[in-house]
N, C-alpha and C positions, 0 to 999 in steps of 0.2 A: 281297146285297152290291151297291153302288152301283158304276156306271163306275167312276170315277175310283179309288176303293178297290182295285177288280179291275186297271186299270193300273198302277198302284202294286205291286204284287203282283207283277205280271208281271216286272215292270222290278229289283225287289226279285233275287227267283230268277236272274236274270243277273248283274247286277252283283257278288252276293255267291256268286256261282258254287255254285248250289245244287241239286242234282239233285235228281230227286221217286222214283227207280225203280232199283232193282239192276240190271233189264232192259233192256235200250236201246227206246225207246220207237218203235214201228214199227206203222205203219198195217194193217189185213188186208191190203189190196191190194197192199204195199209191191212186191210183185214181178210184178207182173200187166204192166209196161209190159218191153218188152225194153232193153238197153243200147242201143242204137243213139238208141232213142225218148226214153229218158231225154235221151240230148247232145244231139240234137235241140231238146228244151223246154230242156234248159238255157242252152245257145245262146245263144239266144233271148233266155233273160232277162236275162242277163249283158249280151247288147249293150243291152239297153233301162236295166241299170243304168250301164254307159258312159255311152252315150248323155242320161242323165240327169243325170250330172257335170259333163258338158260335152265329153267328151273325142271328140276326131277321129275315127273310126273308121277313117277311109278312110286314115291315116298307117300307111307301114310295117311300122311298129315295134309298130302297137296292133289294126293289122286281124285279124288272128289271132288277138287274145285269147281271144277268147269261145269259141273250137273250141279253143284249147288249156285254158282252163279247164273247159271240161265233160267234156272227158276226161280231164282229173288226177280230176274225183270222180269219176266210174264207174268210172275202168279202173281209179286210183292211191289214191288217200289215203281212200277212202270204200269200198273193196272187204269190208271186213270187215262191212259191214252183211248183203249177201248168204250164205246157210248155204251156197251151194252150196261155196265158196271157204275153207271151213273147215278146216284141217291138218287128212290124215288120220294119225291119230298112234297106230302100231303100238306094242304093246307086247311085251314080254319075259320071259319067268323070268328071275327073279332068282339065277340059277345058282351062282353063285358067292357068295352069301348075304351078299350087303353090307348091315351091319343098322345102319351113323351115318345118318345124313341127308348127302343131296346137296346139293349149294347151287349154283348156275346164278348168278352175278353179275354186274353191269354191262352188263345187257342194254340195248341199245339202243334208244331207245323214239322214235317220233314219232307222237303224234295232231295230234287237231282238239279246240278247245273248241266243246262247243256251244251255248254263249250268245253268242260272237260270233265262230265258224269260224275264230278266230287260230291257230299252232298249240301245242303242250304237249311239250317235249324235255326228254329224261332219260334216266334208268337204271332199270332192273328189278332186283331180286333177288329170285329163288324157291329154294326149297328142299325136301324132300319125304324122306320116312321109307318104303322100302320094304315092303310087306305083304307080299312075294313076287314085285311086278310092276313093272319100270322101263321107261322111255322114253327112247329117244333122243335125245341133249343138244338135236340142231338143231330138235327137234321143241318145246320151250320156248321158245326164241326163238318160232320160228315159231303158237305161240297167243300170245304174247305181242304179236307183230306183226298178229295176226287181229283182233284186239280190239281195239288200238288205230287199227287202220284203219276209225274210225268216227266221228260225232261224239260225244263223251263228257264226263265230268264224268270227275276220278282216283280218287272212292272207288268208284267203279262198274267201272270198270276195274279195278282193283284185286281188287275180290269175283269179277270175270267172269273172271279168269285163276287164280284159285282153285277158283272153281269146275268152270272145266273140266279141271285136273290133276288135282282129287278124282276128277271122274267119268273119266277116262283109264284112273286107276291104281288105281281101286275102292278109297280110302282116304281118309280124313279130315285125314290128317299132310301137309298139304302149307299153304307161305306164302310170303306174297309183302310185300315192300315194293319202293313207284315212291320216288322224290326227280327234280321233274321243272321244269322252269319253264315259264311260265304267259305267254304274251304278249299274252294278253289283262290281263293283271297290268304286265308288262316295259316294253310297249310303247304302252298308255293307261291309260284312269282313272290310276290311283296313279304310275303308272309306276315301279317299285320293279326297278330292272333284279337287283339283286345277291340278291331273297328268292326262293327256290324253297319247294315244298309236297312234305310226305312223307304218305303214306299208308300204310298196314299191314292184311293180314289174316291172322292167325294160327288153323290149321283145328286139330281134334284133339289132339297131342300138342304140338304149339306154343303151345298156353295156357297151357302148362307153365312157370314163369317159367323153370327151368335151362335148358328145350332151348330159349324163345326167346331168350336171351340167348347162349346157343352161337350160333344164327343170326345175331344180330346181332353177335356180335362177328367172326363168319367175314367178315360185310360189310364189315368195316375193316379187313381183312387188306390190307396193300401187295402187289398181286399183279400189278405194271408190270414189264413182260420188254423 
């Protein structure tokens, strides 16, 4: 494949916001540098892309960007890339033999896109079929917040918070649908402020068209107190 075809290509996969991997794609080394080291380089870079804009740096209002930007991605909004910082997420017998499906709605959600580190605001909805083993509510948000604290595509997100309440709750019966908006969508290219994108993954007993239709129609329940 020629340059310009392999540019083309590149440029393709961004703009049409197209992931390559269920996995979030992470280098061996990705953790060899410590936190500090990281804000350090990133510092750095940031003031050199200031600096490159044209902007002042030595002004009030802007001298601090670059230390407060490298610390929202380490400390804040990219924390979920690290496994150390991963919800440890207890579980339960199911004692009292609750055998519907759970539904977890209007989860909160903020990422990053990673084609052009805008970010991606929405809602979650999970839901999950007991085998015998539940988790605690705060503890869905909380993978749901682990995984989006990285930079992502939403079908990937999507699979990665499925997948890890299968492997939680040792079961297949677990789903999720995002509806999120996209400001890499909102805010350039198209700029389509009012389209959001939904995503769906239905595990086990959810391919079922009856039970994901019960799922989805729990999702439209008016549930404002």
């Amino acid at each position: 494949m020629d340059l310009e075809k392999q540019l083309q290509e590149i440029e393709a996969y961004g703009n049409e916001h197209i992931g390559t991997s269920s996995r979030t794609p992470l280098r061996p080394d990705a953790f060899e540098k410590g936190d500090q080291e990281k804000m350090d380089i990133i510092e750095n870079d940031v003031r050199n892309i200031l600096e490159t804009l044209g902007m002042d740096l030595t002004d009030d209002s802007l001298k601090g960007t670059p230390k407060r930007v490298a610390k929202m991605f380490v400390k804040e909004i990219f924390t979920g890339l690290h496994p150390d910082n991963k919800p440890k997420a207890s579980t339960f017998d199911n004692k009292y033999k609750y055998g519907e499906m759970l539904v977890e709605k209007n989860i909160t959600l903020y990422s990053t896109c990673e084609h052009h580190l805008l970010p991606i605001v929405g809602k979650a909805h999970i839901a999950y079929i007991s085998n015998g083993t539940v988790v605690g509510l705060s503890k869905m948000n909380r993978v749901v917040d682990y995984y989006a604290k990285r930079p992502q595509v939403q079908e990937r997100l999507t699979m990665q918070i499925v997948k890890e309440l299968q492997d939680i709750l040792n079961t297949d019966d677990v789903a999720c649908v995002i509806d999120a908006k996209h400001l890499c969508v909102n805010s350039r290219g198209i700029r389509d402020i009012d389209s959001s994108t939904v995503t769906s993954e239905f595990g086990g007993a959810f391919k079922n068209e009856k039970t994901k239709r019960e799922f989805l129609d729990y999702i439209k329940l008016n549930t404002s107190f």
